[in-house]
N, C-alpha and C positions, 0 to 999 in steps of 0.2 A: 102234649107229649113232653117227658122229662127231658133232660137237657141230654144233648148226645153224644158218648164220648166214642171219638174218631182214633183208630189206632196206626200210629204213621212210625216208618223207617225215619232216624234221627237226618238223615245227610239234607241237603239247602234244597237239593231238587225235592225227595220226596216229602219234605215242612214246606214248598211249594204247594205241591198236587195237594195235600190236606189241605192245607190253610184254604185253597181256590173251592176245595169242595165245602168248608167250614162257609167262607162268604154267599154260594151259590145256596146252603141250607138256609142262611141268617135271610135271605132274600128270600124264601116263601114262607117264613114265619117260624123257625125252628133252629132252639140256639144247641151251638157247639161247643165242646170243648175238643184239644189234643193230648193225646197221649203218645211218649215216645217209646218205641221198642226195637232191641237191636237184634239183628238177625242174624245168620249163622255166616252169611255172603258178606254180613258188614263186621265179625270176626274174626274170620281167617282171610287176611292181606298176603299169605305167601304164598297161595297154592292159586297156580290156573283154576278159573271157574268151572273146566272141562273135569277137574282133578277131585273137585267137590265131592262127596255123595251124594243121590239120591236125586230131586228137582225139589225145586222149589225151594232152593236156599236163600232169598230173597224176600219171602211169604209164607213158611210155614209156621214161626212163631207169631207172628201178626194170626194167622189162623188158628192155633194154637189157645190165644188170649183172646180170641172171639165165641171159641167153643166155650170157654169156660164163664163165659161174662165178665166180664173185666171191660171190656170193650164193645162199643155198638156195632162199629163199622171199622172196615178197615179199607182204606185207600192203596190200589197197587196200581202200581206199571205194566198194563194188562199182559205187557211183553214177557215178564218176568214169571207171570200166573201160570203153576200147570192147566192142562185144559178141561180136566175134572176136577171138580170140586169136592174136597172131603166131605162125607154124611154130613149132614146136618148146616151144609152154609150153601149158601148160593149168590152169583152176583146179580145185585138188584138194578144196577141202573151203568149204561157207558155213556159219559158227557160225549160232545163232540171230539171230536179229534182234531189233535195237533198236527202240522206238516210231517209228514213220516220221512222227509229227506235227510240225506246224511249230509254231515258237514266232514270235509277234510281239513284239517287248521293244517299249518306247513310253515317253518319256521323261514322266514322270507331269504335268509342266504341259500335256501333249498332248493329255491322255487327256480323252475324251467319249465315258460309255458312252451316252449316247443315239442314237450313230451303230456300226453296222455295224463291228466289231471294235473298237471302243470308241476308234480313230482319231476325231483330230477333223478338220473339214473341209479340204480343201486340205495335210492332212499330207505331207510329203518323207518316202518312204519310201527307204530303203538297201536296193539287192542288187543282185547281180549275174548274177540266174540271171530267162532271158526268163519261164524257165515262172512262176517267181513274178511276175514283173513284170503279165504278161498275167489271170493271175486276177486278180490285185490290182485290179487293172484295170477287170476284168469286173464285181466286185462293189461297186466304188465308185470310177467313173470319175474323180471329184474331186480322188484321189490324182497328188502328184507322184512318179515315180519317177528314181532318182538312184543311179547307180555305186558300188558297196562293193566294195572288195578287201581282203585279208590276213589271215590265222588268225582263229579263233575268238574269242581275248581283244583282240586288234588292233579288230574290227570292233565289237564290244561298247564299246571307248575311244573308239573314232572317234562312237560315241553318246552317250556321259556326256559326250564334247567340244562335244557340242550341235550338229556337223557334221549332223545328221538330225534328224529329231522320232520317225523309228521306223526297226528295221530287221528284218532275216527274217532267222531263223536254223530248222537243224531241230533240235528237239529232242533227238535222240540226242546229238549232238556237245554239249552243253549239259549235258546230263545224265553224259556221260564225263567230262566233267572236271567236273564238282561245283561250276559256280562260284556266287558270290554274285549274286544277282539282286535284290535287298530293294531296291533302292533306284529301280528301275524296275517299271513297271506290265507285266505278262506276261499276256499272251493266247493259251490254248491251243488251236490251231486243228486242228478232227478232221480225220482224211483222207478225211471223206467229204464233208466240207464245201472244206476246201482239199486237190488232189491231190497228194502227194510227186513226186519224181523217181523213174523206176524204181529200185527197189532201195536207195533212200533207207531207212538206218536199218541196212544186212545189210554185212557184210565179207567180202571173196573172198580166198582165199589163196591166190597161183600159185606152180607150181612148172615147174621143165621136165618136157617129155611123160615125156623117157628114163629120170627118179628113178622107177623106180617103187617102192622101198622105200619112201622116204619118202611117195607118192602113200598109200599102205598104211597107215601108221604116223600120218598126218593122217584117217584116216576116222571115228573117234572124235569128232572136232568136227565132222564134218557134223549138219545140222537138217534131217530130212526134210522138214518141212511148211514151210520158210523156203525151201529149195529150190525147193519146187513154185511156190511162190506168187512168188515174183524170177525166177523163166522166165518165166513170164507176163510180165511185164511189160517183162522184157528182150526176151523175144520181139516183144513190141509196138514196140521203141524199135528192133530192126535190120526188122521189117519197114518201118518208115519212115525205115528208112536214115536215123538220126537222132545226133547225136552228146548230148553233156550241155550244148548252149548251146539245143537246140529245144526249143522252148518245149510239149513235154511233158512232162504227169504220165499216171503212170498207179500203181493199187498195191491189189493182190490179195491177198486174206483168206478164209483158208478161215472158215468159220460155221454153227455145224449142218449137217455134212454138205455142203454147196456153196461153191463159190467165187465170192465176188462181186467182181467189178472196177470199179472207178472208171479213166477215160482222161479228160483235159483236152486239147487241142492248139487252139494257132493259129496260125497265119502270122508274125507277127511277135509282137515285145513289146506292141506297141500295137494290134493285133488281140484280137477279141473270141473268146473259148477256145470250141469248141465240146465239150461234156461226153457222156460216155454212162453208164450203169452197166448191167451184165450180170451175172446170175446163172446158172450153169451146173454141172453134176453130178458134170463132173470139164473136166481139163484141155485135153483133145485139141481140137486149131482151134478154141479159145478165143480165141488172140491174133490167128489169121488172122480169126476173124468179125468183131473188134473194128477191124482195121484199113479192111478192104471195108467200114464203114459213116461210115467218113470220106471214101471216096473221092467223088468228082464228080456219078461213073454212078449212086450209091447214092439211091433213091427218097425222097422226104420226101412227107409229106403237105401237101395243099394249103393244107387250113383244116382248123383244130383250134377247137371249142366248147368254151370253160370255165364251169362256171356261175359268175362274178362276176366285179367290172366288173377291168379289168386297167390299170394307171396307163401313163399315155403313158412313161415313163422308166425302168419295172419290168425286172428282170433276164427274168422269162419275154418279155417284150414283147423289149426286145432278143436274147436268144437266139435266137426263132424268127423274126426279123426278118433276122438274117445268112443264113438258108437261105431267106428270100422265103416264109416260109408266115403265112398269113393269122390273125387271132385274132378268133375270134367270143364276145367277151367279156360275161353280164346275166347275172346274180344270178335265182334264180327262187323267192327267198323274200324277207321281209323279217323284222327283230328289232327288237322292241321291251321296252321296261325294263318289267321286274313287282316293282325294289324300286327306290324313289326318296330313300330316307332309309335310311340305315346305322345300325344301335346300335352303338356303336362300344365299344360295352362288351364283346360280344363277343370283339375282337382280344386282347383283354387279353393273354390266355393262350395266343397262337394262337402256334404255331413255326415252321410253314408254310404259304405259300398256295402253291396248286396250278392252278395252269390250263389248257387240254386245247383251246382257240381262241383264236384274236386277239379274238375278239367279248368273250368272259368279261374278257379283260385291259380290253377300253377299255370297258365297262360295269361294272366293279367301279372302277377310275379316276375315272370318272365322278361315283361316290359319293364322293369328296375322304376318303378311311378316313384315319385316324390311328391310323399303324401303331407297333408299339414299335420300337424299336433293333434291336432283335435279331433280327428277322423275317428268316428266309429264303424263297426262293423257286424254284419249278419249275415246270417247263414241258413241255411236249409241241410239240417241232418247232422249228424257224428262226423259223417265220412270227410263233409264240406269243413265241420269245425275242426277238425283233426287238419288236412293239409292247411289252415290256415295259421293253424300252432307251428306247422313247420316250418312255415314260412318267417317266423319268430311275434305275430298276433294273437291275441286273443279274440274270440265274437264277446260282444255286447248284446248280442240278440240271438239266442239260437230257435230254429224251429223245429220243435220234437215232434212226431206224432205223423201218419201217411195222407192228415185232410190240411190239405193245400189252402183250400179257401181260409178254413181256421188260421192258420199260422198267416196269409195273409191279411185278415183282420186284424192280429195281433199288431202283426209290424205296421200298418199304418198308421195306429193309434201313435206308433212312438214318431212316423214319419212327419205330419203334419206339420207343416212350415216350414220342413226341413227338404234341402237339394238331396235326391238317392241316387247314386251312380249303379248301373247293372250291368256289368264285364259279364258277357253272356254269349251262348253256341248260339250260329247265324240262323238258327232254323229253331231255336227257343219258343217255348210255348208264353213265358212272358205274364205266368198264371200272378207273379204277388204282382208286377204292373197294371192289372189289369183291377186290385181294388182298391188302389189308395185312391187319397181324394184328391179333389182337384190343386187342394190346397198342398200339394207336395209337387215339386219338381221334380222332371227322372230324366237323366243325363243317362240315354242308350246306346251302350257300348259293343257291339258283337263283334268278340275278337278272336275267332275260330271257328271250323266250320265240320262236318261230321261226313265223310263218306264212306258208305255200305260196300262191304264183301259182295263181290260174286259170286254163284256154284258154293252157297255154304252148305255145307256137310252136313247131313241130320244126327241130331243126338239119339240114344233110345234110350238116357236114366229115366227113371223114373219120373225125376221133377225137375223141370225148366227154369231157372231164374232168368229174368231179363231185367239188364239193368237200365237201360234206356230205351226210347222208342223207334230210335235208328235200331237197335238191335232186334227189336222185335221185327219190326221191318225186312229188315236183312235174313233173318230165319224164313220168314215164314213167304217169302219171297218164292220159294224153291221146297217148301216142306210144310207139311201135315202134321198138325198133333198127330201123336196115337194112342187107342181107346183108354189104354191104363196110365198114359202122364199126367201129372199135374204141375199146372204153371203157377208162378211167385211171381209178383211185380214187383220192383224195387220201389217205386214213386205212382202221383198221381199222374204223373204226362205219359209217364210208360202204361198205366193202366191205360188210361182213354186212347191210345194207340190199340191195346187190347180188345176194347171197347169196337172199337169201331167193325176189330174183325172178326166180332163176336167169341172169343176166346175165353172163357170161364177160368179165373188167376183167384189168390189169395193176395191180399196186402200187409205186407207186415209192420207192424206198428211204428219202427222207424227204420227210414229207408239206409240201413249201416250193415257194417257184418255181423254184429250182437244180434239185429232184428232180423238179419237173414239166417241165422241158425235158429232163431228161436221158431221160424216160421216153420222150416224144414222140420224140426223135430213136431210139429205139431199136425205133419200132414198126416191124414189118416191112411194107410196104406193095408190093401184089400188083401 
């Protein structure tokens, strides 16, 4: 085969993504060359990319110069690709994928881990893309947000210039080029917590229909499981006939066997995102189910019961607030303190503390501990890592996701040889204590205790959250499902509380309020 010329956007990232596809070709026997071509996005520098025409201002003269031969291949940002491909081209091959997480860079006099990605109030955030804008949004209204244009190290300057106090970038493109970041404060945001762009992180390589040699001779860099998982999502973004300025995320992970989806959308930038997460067995009307549950005609529940109180300004209280359904918010236990004085002789030694509720965080607080320097920290869930920013800490270990056992494998790996302290409710199920290894120390702390409501009052919403297994307890004590509710578990101890009384629950992927509206809005209602 003749030598092959690769048609690339001029900027560091995408002379990047060529050059990797240039080496990954030289490796199965087929030399490259590059060509650079500047595109209509690299331009025009004054205009929002919302303010653009058309799609595909990123990719259409790279496509352009492939139709006509000039060029063999062209390397994109699968992100950036519309999701139809003009006559005559098609993409031949998606390497693996990049991490699809976002980074928040934050100019360090900014930073306040006490608040919600460690932004401090009223921060000016930089980007350009609605879909970040709208989460950002979503999860801390307080945020200014503020137009970023130009390459990767461009947008990174226009920060150290002190133009912003923060700005969003993804990870991948970040991690390609290797830059220095030490001098700013970087906050790693999962994509289950903030959602990518479809196909954020993955690279498409087109070629024309009619090469089919070359179509051939590219299959070796195909990713089967990055394939499946960027149709998903791509799928999601042409069923909403959506270009890369609508303010969707979406971004599919296969995991034990299923594929779980995360979708973000809203109306505008300054519209409040409505979120789903779906779990599924394989692919098939995956994306068409995802899409039909945004639609208009699609059923929401009326009123949802959570057992505790829900703050006037809370993300669950605004979520289900845009779809008009009602929150029937009380607590159906109470906690009270069973240690009032700390020996604080104990921490000495201590490498970890572990905490597994909000209750443990602001009752072990409470006790004023004097911690050493060195203490690191973990946690189970948003909600746990959220009071312990309050507290003025950050976690060093969070545990995302509703399988317990998982997140406690994880943490053991890091425990091992380390002392773990567990400020924990006296009737704790003890679930991460129960896999580390021998070779870890656990300093057992229960320093509060849970007691259950009397005579609780039945609810009739439609759907039950129960945040704890005391609360489940305490319902059901005195009250019967009925035939048309459906129940939500916040965690695994509350489910196996479920479990036991045979009660048919959803788990929502993480035990927070983001993962309890996502849950709700995903319940199918008759």
């Amino acid at each position: 085969m003749k030598k092959i010329i690769i048609g690339t956007r001029g900027s560091d990232l995408a002379l990047w993504q060529a050059n990797y596809v240039k080496d990954q070709l030289l490796a199965i026997g087929h030399e490259a060359e590059l060509k650079i071509i500047k595109t209509q996005g690299d331009k025009i520098l004054n205009l929002r990319l919302d303010k653009l025409e058309g799609k595909g201002f990123f990719t259409k003269e790279l496509e352009e110069e492939l139709l006509q031969g000039t060029i063999d291949l062209a390397v994109h940002s699968l992100k950036d690709l519309p999701t139809q491909n003009p006559n005559g081209l098609v993409i031949a091959a998606i390497p693996q994928r990049e991490e699809a997480k976002e980074y928040l860079l934050i100019l360090k006099d900014c930073v306040d881990i006490s608040k919600k990605m460690s932004l401090k109030k009223g921060a000016m955030v930089g980007t350009s893309s609605n879909r970040r804008a709208a989460q950002l949004l979503g999860l801390r209204p307080d945020l200014e947000i503020s137009d970023l244009r130009g390459n990767v190290p461009t947008r990174i300057q226009k920060l150290r210039d002190e133009n912003y106090d923060a700005i969003m970038l993804a990870k991948a493109g970040v991690k390609r080029l290797g830059l220095d970041l030490s001098d700013l404060h970087v906050e790693e945001l999962e994509t289950s917590e903030f959602i990518p762009a479809p196909a954020q992180g993955a690279l498409g390589i087109q070629i024309r229909e009619s090469d089919t040699d070359l179509f051939d001779a590219l299959q070796p860099l195909n990713h089967a499981e990055t394939i499946a998982e960027v149709s998903v999502e791509r799928k999601v973004l042409n069923l909403f006939e959506g270009g890369c300025h609508m303010p969707l995320g979406c971004y599919c992970k296969k995991n034990n066997g299923k594929y779980e989806v995360w979708t973000s959308k809203a109306e505008t930038a300054e519209d409040f995102p409505k979120r789903l997460f779906f779990r599924a067995d394989d692919t098939t009307g995956l994306a068409e189910k995802i899409v039909k549950k945004f639609l208009e005609t699609t059923k929401n529940p009326k009123k949802v019961f959570i057992s505790r109180e829900i703050g006037e300004h809370s993300y669950f209280r605004r979520a289900l607030a845009q779809s008009n359904i009602e929150i029937e918010g009380r607590s159906l236990i109470r906690t009270f303190p069973i240690v009032t004085v700390l020996d604080h002789y104990i921490l000495r030694n201590v490498n970890w503390i572990f905490f597994s509720s909000r209750n443990a965080v602001t009752y072990f607080f409470g006790l004023k501990p004097l911690l050493p320097k060195k203490t690191q920290f973990g946690v189970v869930g948003a909600g746990s890592e959220d009071a312990l920013r309050q507290e003025g800490f950050t976690a060093d270990f969070v545990g995302i996701g509703g399988d317990i056992d998982k997140i406690g494998a994880e943490f053991a790996k890091l425990a091992v040889g380390k002392t773990v302290m567990f400020p924990r409710a006296q009737d704790s199920l003890q679930s991460i204590q129960k896999v580390l290894t021998s070779e870890t120390k656990v300093v057992d702390l229960p320093i509060y205790e849970t007691v259950v409501e009397d005579d609780v009052e039945q609810s009739f919403a439609e759907v039950l959250i129960f945040t704890s297994p005391s609360n489940v307890e305490a319902y059901f004590a005195d009250n019967l499902l009925e035939p048309n509710q459906q129940v939500i578990s916040i965690g695994n101890s509350t489910a196996k509380k479920l479990d036991e009384m045979n009660i048919a629950y959803t788990l929502p992927y993480s035990p927070d309020e983001v993962g309890l509206a996502e849950a709700v809005f995903a319940v199918e209602i008759s």
